[in-house]
N, CA and C of each residue as an Amber inpcrd file, in Angstrom:
protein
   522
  -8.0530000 171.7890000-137.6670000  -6.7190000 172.1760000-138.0550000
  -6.8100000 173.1790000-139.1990000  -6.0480000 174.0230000-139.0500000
  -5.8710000 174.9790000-139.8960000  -5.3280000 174.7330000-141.4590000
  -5.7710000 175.1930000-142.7920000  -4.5870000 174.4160000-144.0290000
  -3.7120000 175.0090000-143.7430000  -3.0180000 176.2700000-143.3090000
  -1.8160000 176.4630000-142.8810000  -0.9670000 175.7910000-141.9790000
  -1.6110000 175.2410000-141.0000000  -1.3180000 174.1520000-139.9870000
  -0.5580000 173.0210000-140.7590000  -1.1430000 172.4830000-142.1240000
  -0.8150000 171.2390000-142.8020000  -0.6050000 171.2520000-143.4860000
   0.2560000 171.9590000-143.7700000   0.8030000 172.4780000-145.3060000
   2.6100000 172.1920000-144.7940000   3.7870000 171.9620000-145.7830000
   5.0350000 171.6650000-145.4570000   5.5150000 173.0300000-145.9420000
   6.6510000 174.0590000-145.3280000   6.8900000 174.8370000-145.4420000
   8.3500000 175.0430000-145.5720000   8.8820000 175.3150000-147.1820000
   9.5280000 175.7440000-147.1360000  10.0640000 177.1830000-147.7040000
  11.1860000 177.0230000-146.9140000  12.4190000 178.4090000-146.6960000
  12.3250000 178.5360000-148.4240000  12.1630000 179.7440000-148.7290000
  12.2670000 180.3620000-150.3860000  13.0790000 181.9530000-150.0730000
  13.9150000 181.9030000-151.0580000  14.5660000 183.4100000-151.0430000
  13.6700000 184.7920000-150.5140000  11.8940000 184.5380000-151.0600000
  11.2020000 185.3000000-150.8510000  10.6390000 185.4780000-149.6470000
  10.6260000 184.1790000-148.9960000  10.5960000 184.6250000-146.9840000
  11.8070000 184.8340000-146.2190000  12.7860000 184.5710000-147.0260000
  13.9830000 184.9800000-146.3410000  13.6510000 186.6240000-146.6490000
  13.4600000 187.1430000-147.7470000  13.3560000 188.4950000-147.6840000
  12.4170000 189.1030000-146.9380000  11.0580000 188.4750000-147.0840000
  10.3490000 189.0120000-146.0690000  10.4040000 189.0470000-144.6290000
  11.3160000 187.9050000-143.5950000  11.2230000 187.9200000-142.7370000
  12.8700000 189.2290000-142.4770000  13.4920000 189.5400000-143.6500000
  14.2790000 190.8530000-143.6370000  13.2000000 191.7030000-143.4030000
  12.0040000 192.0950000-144.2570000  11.8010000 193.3940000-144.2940000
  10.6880000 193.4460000-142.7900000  10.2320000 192.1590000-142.1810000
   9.4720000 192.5710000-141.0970000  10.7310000 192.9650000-140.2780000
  12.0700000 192.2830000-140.0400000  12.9490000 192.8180000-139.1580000
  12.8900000 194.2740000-139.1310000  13.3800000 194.6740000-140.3550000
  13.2990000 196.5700000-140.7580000  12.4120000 197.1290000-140.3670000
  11.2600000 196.5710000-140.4890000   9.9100000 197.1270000-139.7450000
  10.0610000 197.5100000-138.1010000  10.1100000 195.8910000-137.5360000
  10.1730000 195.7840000-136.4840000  11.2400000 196.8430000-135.7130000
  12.6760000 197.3360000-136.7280000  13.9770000 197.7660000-136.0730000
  13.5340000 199.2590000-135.9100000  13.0640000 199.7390000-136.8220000
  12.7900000 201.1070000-137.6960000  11.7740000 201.8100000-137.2020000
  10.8290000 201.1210000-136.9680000   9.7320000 201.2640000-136.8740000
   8.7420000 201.8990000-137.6610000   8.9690000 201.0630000-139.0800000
   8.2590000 201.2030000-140.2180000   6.6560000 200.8170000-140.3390000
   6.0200000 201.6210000-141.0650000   4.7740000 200.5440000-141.5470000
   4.9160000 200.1340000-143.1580000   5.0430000 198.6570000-143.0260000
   5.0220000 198.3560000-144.2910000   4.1470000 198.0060000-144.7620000
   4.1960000 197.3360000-145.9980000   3.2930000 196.8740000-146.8470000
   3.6550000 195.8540000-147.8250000   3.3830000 194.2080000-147.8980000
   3.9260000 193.5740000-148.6270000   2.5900000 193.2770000-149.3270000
   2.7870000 192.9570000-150.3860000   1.6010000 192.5950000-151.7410000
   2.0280000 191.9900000-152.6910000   1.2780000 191.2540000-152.9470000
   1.5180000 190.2360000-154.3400000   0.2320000 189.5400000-154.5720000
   0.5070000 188.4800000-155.5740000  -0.4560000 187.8850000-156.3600000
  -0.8500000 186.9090000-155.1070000  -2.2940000 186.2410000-155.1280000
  -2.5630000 185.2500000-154.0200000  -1.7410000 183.8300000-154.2340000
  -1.3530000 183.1440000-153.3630000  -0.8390000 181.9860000-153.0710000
   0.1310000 181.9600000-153.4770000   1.3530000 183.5690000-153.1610000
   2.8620000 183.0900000-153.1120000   3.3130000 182.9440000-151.5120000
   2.4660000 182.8930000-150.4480000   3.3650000 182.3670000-149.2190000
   3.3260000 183.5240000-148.3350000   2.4370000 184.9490000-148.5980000
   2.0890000 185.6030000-148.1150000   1.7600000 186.0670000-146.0430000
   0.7650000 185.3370000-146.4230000   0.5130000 184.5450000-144.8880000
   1.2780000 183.5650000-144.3300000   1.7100000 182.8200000-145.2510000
   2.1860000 181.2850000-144.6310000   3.8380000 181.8760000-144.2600000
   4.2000000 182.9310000-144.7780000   5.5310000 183.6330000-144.4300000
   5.1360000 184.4600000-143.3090000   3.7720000 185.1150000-142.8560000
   3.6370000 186.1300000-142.0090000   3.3910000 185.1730000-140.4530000
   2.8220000 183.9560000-140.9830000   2.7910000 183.4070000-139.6120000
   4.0230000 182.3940000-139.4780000   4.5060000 182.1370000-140.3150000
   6.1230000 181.4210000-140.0520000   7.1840000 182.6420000-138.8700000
   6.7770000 183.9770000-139.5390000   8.2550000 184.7750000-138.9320000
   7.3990000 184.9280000-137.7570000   5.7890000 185.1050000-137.2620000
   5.7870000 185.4690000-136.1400000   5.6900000 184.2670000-135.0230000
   5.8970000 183.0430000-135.5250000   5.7660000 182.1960000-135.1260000
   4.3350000 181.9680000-133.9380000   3.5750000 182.2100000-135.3890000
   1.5030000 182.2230000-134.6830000   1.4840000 180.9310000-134.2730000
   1.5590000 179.6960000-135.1810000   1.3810000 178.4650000-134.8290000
   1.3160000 178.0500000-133.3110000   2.8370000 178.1610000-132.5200000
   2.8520000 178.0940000-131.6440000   2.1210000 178.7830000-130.6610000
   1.9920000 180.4030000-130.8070000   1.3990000 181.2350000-130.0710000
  -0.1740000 180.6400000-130.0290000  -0.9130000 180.4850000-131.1040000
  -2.0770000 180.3220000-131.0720000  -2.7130000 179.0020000-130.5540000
  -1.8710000 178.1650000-130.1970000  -2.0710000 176.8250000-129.6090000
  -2.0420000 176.6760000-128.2800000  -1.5170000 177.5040000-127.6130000
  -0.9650000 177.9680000-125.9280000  -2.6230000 178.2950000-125.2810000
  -3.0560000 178.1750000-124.4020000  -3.9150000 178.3680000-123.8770000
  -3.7460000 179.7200000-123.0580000  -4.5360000 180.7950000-123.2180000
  -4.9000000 181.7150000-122.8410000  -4.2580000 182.3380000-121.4540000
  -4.5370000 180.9380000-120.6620000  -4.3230000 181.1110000-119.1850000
  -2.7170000 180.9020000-118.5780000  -1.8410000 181.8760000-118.5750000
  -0.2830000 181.4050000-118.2650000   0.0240000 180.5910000-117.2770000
  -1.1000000 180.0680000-116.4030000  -0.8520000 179.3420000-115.3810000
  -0.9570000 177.6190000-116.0280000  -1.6880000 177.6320000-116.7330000
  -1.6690000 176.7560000-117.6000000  -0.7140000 175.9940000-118.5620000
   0.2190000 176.9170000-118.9510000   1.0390000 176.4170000-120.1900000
   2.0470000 175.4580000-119.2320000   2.7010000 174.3780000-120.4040000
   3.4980000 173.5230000-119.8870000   4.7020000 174.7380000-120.2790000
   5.8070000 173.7370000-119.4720000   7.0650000 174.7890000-119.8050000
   7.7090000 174.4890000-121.1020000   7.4950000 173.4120000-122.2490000
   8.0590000 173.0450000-123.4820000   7.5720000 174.0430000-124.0040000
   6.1670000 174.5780000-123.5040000   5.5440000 175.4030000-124.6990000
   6.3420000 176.5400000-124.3960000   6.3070000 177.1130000-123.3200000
   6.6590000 178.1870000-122.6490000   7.7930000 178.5790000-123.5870000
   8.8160000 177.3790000-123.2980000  10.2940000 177.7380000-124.0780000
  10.0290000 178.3970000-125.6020000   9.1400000 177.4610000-126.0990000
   9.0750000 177.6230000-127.4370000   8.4360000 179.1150000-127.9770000
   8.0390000 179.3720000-126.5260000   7.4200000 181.1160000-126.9240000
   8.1480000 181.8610000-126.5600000   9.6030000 181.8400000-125.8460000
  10.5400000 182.9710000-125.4460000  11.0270000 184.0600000-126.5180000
  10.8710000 185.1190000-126.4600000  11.2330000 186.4200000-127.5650000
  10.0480000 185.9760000-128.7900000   9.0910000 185.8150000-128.5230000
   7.5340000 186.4890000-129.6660000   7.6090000 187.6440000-129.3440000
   7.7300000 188.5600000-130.2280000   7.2850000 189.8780000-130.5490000
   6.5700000 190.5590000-131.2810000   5.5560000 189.1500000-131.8900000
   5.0390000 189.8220000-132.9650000   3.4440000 189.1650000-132.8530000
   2.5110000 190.2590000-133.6280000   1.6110000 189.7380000-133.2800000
   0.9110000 189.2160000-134.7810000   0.1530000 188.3610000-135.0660000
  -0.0550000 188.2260000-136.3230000  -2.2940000 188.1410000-136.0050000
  -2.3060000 189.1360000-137.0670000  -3.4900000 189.2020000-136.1680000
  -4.5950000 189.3870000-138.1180000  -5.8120000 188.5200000-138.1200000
  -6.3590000 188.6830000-139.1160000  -7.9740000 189.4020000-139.1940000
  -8.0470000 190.6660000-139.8310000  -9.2770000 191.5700000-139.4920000
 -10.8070000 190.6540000-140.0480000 -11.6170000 190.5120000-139.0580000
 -12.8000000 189.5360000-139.4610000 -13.3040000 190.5450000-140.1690000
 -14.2990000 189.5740000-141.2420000 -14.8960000 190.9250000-142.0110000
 -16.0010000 191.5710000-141.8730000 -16.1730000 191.3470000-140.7390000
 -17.1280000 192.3120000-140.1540000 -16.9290000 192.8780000-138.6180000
 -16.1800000 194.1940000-138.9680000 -15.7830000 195.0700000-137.9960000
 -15.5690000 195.9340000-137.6650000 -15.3260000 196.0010000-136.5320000
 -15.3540000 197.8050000-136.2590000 -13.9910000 198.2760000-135.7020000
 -13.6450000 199.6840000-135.6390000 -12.4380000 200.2500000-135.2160000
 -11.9910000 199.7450000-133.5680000 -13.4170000 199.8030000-133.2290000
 -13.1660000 199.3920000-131.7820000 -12.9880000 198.0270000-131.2710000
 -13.2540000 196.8540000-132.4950000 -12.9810000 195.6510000-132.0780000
 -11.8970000 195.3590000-132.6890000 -11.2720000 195.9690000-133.5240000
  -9.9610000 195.4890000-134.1080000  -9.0110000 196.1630000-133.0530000
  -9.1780000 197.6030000-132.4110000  -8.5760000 197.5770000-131.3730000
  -8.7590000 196.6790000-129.7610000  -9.7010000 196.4820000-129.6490000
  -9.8460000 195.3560000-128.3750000  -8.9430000 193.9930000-128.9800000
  -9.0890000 193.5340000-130.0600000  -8.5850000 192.4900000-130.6300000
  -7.2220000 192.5940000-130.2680000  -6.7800000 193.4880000-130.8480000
  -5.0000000 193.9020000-131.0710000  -4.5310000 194.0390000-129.3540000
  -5.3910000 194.6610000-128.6170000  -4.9860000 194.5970000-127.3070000
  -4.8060000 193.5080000-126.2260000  -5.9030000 192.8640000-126.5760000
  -5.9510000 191.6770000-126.0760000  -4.9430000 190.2640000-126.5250000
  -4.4020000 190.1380000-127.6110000  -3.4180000 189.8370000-128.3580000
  -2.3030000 189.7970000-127.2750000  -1.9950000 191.3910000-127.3770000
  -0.7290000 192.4450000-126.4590000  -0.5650000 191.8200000-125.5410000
  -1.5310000 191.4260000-124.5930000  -1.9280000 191.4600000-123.4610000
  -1.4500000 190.1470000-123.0820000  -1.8590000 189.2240000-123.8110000
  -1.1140000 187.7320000-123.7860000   0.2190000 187.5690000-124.1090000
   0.5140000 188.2340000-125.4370000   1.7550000 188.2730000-125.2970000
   2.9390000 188.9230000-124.0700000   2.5000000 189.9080000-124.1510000
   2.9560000 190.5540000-122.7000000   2.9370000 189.5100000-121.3380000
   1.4130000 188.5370000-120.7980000   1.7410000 187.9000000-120.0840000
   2.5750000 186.4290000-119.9790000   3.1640000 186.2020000-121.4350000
   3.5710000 185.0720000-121.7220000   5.0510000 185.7460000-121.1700000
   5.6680000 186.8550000-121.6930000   6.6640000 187.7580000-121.3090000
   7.3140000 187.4330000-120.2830000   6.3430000 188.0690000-118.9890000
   6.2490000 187.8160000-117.6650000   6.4690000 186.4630000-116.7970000
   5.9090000 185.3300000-117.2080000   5.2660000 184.4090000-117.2790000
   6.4120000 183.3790000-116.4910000   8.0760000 183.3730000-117.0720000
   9.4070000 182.9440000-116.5910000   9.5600000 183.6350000-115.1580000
   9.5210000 184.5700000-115.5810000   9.9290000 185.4590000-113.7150000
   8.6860000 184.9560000-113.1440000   7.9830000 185.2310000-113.4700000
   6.7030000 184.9360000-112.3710000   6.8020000 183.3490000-111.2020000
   7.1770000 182.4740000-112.3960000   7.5340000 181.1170000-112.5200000
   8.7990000 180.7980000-110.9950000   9.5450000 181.5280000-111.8210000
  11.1000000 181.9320000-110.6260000  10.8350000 182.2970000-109.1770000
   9.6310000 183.2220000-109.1110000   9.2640000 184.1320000-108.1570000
   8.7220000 183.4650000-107.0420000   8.1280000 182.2170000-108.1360000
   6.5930000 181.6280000-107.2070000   7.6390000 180.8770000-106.3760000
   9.1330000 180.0110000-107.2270000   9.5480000 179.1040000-106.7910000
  10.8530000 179.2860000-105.4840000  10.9010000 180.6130000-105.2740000
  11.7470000 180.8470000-104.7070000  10.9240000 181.1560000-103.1570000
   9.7410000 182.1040000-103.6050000   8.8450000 182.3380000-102.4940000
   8.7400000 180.9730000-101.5390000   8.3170000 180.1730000-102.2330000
   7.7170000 178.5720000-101.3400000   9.5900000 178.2790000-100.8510000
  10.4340000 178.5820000-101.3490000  12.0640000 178.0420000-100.8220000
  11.9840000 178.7860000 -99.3610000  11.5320000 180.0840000 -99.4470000
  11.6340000 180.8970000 -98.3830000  11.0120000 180.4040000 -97.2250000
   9.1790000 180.5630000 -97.8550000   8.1790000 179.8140000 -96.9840000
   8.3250000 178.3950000 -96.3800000   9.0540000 177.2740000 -96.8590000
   9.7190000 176.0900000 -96.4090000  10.8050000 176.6490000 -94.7870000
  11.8380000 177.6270000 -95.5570000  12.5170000 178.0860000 -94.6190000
  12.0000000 178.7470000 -93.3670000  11.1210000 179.3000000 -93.6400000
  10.6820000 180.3540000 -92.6420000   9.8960000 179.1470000 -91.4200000
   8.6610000 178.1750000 -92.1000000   8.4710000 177.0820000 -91.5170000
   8.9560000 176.3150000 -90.8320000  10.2360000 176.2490000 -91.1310000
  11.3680000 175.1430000 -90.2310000  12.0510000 175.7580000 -89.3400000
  12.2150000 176.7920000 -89.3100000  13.2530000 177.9420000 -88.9920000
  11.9870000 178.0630000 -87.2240000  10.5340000 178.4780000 -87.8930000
   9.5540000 178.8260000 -86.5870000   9.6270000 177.7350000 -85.6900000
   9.6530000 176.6820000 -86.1370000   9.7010000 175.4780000 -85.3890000
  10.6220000 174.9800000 -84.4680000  11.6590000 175.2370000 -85.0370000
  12.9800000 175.2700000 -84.3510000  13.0970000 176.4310000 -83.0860000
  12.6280000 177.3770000 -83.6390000  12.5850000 178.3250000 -82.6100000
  11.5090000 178.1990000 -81.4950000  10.4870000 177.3090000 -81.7060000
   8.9700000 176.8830000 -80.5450000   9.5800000 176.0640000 -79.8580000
  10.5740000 174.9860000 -80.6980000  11.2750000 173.2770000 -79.6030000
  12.3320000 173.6510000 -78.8730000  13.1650000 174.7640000 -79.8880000
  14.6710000 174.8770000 -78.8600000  15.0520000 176.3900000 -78.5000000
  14.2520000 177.5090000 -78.8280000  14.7990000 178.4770000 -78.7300000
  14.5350000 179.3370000 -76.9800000  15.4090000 179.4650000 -76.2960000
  15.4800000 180.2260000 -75.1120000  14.6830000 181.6750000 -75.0440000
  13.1080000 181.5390000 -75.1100000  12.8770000 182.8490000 -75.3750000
  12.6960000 184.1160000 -74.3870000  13.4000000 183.4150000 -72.8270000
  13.0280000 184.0940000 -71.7350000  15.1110000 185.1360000 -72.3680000
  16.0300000 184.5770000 -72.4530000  17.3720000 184.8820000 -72.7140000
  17.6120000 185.8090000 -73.8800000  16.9700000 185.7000000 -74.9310000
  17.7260000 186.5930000 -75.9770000  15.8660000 186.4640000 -77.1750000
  16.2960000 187.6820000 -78.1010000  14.9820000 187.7470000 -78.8340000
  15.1460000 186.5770000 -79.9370000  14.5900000 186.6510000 -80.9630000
  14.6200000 185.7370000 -81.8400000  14.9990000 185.7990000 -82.5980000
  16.1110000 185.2530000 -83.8110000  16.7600000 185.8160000 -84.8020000
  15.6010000 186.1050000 -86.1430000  16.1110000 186.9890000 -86.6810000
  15.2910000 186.8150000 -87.8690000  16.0850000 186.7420000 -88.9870000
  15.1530000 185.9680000 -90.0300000  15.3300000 185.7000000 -91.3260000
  16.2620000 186.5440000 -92.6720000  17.2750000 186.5770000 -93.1060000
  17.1130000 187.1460000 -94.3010000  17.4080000 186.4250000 -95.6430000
  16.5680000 186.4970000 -96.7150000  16.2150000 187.7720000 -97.3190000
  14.5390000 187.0240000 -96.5840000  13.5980000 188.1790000 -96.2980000
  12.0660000 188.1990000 -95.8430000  11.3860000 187.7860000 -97.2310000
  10.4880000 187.2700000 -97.0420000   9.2740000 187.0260000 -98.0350000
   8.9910000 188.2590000 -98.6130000   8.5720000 189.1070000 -97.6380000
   7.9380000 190.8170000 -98.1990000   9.3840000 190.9150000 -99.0370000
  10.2440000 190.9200000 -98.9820000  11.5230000 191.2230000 -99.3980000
  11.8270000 190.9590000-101.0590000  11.8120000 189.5980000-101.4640000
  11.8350000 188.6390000-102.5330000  10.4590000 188.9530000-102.6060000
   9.2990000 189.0730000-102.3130000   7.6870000 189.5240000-103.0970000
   8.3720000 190.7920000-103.9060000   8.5150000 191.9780000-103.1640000
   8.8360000 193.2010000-103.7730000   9.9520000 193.0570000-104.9580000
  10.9290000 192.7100000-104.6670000  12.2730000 192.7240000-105.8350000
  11.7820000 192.1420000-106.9730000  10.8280000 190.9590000-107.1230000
  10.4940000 190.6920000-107.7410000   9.2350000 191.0200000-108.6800000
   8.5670000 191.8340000-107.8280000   7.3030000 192.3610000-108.2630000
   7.9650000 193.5040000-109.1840000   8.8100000 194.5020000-108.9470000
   9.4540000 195.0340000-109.3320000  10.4940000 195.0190000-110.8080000
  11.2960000 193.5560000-111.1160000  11.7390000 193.1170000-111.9550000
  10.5400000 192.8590000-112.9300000   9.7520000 192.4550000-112.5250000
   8.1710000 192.0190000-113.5250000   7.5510000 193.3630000-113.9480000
   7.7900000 194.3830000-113.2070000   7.4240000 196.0680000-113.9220000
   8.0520000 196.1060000-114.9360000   9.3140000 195.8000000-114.6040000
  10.4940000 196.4490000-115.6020000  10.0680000 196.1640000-117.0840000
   9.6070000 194.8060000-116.8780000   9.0320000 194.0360000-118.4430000
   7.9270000 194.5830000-119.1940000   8.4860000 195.3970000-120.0490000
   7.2540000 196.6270000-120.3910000   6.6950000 195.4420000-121.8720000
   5.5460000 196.0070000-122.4190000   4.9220000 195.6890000-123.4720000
   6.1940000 194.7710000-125.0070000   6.2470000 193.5360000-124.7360000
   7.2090000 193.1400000-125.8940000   6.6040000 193.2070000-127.2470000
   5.2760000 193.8240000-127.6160000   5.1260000 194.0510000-128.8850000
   5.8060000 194.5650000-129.9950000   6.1850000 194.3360000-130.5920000
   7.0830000 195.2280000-131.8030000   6.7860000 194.9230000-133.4100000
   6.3050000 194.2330000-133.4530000   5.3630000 194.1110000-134.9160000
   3.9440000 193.6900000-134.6390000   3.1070000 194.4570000-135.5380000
   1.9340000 193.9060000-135.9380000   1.9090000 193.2620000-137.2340000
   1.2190000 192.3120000-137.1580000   1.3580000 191.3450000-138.8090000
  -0.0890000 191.1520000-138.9220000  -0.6580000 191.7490000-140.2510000
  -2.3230000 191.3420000-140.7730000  -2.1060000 191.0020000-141.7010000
């Protein structure tokens, strides 16, 4: 466990301001800079507003997460990310991307969810629907009706809505 993990946290005028000035950041698209003396709440304010705790407890794999967690990660936009001290330009960028990358698929992660569950509604349908048509359908008399909306149909619209969901990054926090 982390001491940030176990530490009791409270609300002070001074994270109310700071979680103002990451907003401004975030709105503006500022780079800021907050500084002070060590152990006024610095960090423990930077991972409160980006709400790391939660993020960093979620397992990697979106197929994985329960949906309590899920909820609890809807609109993260921020990434809170700490430079090891020994590094390079190119791993603090792989770092930061890879970050993105989760966040982004956590993003996704609801539609995807929707997508899967509607697909199998279809695939149920389409199943019962063939069957019906093998026991009772006259196939010497008329062709066979078909389905709408198609699987290919609901795959695409949806594959599509999941484009739309571009990169939700909007703050970096170190």
């Amino acid at each position: 466990m982390n001491s940030t993990q176990s530490l009791k946290f409270v609300e002070t005028l001074e994270h109310r301001r700071f979680g103002e000035f990451c907003d401004a950041c975030s709105r503006y698209r500022y780079i800021g800079l907050c500084y002070g003396r060590p152990g006024i709440g610095k960090t423990l304010s930077a991972r409160r507003c980006s709400r790391w705790d939660c993020f960093e407890n979620v397992d990697p794999n979106p197929y994985a997460i329960r949906n309590e967690a899920l909820v609890a990660l809807i609109g993260v936009k921020t990434i809170y990310y700490t430079t090891p001290v020994v590094n390079t330009p190119r791993r603090i960028y792989d770092d930061i991307s890879r970050l993105s990358s989760q966040l982004r698929s956590l993003a996704r992660e609801p539609l995807r969810r929707l997508a899967t569950r509607k697909l199998k509604e279809i695939n149920v349908r389409d199943n019962r629907h063939a069957e019906e048509m093998f026991t009772m359908h006259d196939w010497l008399s008329e062709p066979m009706p078909k389905l709408k909306p198609t699987y290919a149909a609901i795959s695409r619209k949806y594959a599509a809505k999941e484009k739309c969901i571009g990169d939700p990054t909007r703050l970096i926090l170190e």
